[in-house]
N, C-alpha and C positions, 0 to 999 in steps of 0.2 A: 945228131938226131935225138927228137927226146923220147926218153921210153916213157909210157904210159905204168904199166902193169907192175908196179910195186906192190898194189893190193894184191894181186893175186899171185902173189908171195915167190915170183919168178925172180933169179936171180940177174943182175944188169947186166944188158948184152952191150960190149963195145961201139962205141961209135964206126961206121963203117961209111966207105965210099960210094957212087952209085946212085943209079935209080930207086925210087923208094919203089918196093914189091907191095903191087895190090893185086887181093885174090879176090873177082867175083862171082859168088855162086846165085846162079839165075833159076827161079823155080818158072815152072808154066803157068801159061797165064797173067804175067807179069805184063806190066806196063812200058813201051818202049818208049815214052816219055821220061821214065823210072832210069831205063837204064842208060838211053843217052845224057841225062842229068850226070848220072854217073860215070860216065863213059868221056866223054868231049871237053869236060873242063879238062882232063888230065891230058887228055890230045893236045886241049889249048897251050897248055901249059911246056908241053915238049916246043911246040911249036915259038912260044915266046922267048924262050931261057935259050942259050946258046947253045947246052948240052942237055938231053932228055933227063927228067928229074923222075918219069914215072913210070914204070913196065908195069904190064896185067897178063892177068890171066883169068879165062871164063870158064867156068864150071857148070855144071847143071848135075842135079842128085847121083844120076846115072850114066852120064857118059853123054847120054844121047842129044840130039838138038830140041829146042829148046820153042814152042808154040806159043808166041805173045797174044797178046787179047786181042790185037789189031789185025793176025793171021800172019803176021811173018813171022817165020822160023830160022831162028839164030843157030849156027853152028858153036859148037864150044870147043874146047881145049880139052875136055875131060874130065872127070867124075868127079863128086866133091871128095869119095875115098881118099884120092890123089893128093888132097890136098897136104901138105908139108906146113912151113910160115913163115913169115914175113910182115911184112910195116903194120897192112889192113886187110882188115876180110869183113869185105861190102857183100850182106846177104840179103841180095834182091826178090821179093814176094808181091803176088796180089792175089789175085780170088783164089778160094778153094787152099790155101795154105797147107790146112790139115791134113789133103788128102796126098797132096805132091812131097809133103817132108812124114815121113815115119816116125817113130818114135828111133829107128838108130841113125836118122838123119839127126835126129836131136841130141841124143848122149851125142854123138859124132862132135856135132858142132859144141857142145859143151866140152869137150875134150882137147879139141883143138884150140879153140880161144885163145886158153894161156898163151900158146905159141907165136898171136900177133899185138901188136901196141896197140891196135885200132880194133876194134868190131863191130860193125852200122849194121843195124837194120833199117833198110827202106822202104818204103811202105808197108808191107806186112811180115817182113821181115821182122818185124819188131815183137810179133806174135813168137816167131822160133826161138827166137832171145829169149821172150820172158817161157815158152813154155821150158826153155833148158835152165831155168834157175838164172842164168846171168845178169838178170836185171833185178834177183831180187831186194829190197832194200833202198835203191836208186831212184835219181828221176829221168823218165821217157814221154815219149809222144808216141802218139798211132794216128792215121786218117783220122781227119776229122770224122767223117761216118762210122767208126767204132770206136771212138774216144770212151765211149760209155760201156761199151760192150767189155772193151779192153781191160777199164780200170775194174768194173766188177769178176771180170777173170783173171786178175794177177792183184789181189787186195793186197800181197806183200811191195805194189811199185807206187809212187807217186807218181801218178800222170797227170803230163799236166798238157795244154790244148796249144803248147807252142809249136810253131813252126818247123825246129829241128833241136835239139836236147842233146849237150853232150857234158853227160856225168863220169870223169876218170876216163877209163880206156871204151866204156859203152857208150855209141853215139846211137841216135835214131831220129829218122824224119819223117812226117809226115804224108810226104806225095814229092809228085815228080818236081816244083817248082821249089820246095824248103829241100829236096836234095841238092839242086845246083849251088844253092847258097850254103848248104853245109860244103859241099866237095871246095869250094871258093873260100873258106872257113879252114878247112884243112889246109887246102893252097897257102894261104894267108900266112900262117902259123908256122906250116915250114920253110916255108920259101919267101914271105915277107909283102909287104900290104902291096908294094911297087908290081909284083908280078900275078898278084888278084885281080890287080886294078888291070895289067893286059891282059887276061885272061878273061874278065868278063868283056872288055871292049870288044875282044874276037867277036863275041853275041854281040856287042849292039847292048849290053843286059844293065840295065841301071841298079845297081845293088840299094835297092830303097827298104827292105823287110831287116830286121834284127833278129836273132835267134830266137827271142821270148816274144815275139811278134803272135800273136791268137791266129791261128787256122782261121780263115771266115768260112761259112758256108756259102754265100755269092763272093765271087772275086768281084770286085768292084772297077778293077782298074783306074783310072783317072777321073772315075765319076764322083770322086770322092773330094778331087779335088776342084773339079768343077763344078758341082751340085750336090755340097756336103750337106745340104738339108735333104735333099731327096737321100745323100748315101745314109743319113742318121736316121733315116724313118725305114728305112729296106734293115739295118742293124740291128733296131731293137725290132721286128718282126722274127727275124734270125732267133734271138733270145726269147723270143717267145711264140716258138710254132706246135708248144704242148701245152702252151696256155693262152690261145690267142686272145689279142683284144680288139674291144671293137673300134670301127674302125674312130667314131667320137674318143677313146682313152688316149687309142694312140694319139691321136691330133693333142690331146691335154697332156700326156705325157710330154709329147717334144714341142711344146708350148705354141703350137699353128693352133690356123682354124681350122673347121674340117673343111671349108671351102679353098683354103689355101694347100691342107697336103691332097684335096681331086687335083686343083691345077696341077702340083710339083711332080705326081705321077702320070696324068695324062698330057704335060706335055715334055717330060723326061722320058718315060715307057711308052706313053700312049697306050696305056692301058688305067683304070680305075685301083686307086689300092687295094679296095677290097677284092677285085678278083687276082692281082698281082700277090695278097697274102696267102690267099686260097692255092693260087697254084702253087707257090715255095713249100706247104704245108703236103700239099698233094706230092709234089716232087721227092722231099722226103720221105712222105711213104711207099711210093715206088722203089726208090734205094732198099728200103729194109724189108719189102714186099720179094724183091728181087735176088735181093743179097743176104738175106739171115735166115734163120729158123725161127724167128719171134712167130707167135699165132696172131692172125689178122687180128685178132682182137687188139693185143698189145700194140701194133701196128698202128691201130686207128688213135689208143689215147696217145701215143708217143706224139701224133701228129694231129691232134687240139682234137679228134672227134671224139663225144660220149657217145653217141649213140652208131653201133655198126651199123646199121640199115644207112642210113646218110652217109656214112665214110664210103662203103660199097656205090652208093649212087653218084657221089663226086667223082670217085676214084673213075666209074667206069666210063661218065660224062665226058670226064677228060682226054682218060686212056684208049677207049672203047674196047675196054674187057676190063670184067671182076678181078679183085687182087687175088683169089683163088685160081682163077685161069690165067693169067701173070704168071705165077709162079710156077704153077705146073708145065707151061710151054718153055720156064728160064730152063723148069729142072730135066725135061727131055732134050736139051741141046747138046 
């Protein structure tokens, strides 16, 4: 087994026989996309090998069961207090991070670390990492939607917009889909590329992303490889939804007409680019409208409007309510 954690100046624990021990602490709120990412390749994985290679155990802060975003409630195993160590400790987060972990959920989890080879944050999980110091110095990921937020809140981490990031004993991924590819990454490494490769066949899962692979904000899936000029005109839209262009640059930029990129998205979307950029642009500020504390103001230029009056009138054309009343009905739920 290999040990990770010579930097953190633990002394080398013997190679031992066995199941690798993985400990998951699941906050609420979490994503059950997140956690069966997490969850079913190692299933897969018992299921492949002749002898089970991986036992868990699930945690949540306090004992209690565990309220996902989607409304099912996960029973656990018990408290993160509990927690002891072994191989990895997979600490599962989404919304509301700060309010579900404490600050002695944090010393806690910085305390314990030393104790495993592995420590992931997933999805926002990577926020308790960096808020307990473990990441600092290193490089990480966060969702794509607070990659920005993230870097300017831990200025001591290099973050970068990959997929799943694993520096030394600190791994972190992105979302639910660069989790499966990390946990198959993990698989790989100890257990050898032969039982990755059945471990994703279980899924059906064609392992096509690389670790340094860019988070996209649209998944694209196969559109990319069937109408790689429709996917390259939806990409630099992506890179530019706080500087949009019109809709003639882009055509000049990805070297069409502009009669040729109407065709490519009306009859790829059946919709016009121009209102296909408008909505990407709207869509993201419903995210940060939804999901941050930024002032609508900040809201509007993150997502190409100067002027608030026109952001509010898109916003509400689309949504059929103000980003002000948006907000106020997320924060009464």
């Amino acid at each position: 087994m290999r040990i990770f954690f010579d930097d953190f100046h633990m002394s080398k624990k013997a190679p031992r026989q066995g199941p690798l021990d993985i400990t998951i602490v699941l906050l609420p709120e979490s994503s059950i996309m997140s956690l069966a990412s997490a969850l079913d390749p190692m299933r897969a994985a018992n299921r492949v090998v002749p002898e089970p290679v991986f036992r868990w155990t699930i945690l949540s802060p306090l004992g209690k069961p565990v309220l996902l975003t989607c409304g099912v409630e996960i029973r656990v195993d018990g408290a993160f207090a509990d927690v002891t160590s072994g191989d990895a400790l997979l600490v599962i987060a989404g919304f509301n991070q700060e309010r579900h972990a404490d600050r002695s959920f944090v010393s806690r989890l910085k305390k314990v670390a030393r104790r495993f080879d592995v420590v992931a944050g997933i999805e926002s999980g990577c926020w308790l990492l960096a808020r307990s110091g473990l990441l600092d110095g290193r490089d990480a990921t966060a969702h794509w939607e607070e990659l920005e937020d993230f870097a300017a809140a831990f200025p001591a981490l290099n973050v970068r917009a990959d997929r799943f990031v694993t520096d030394g004993p600190l791994w972190t991924s992105g979302g639910a889909s660069p989790t499966f590819d990390m946990m198959l990454h993990l698989v790989r490494e100890r257990f050898g590329s032969a039982v990755a490769l059945d471990v994703a066949s279980v899924f059906v899962y064609d392992e096509t992303h690389a670790a340094t692979d860019a988070q996209p904000l649209v998944s694209l899936g196969r559109l990319g490889e069937h109408q790689p000029e429709l996917a390259a005109a939806i990409r630099l839209m992506e890179r530019t939804i706080d500087r949009p262009l019109t809709i003639a640059a882009l055509a000049r930029r990805l070297g069409f007409s502009t009669r040729k990129l109407e065709t490519l998205f009306t009859a790829g979307l059946g919709t016009g680019p121009g209102k296909y950029y408008l909505r990407l642009r709207l869509t993201a500020a419903q995210r940060l409208v939804r999901d941050t504390s930024l002032s609508i103001q900040d809201v509007a230029l993150r997502s190409g409007f100067d002027s608030l009056s026109a952001f509010s009138r898109a916003f509400r054309n689309h949504f059929g309510a103000s980003p002000l009343k948006l907000r106020a009905e997320q924060r009464a739920k």
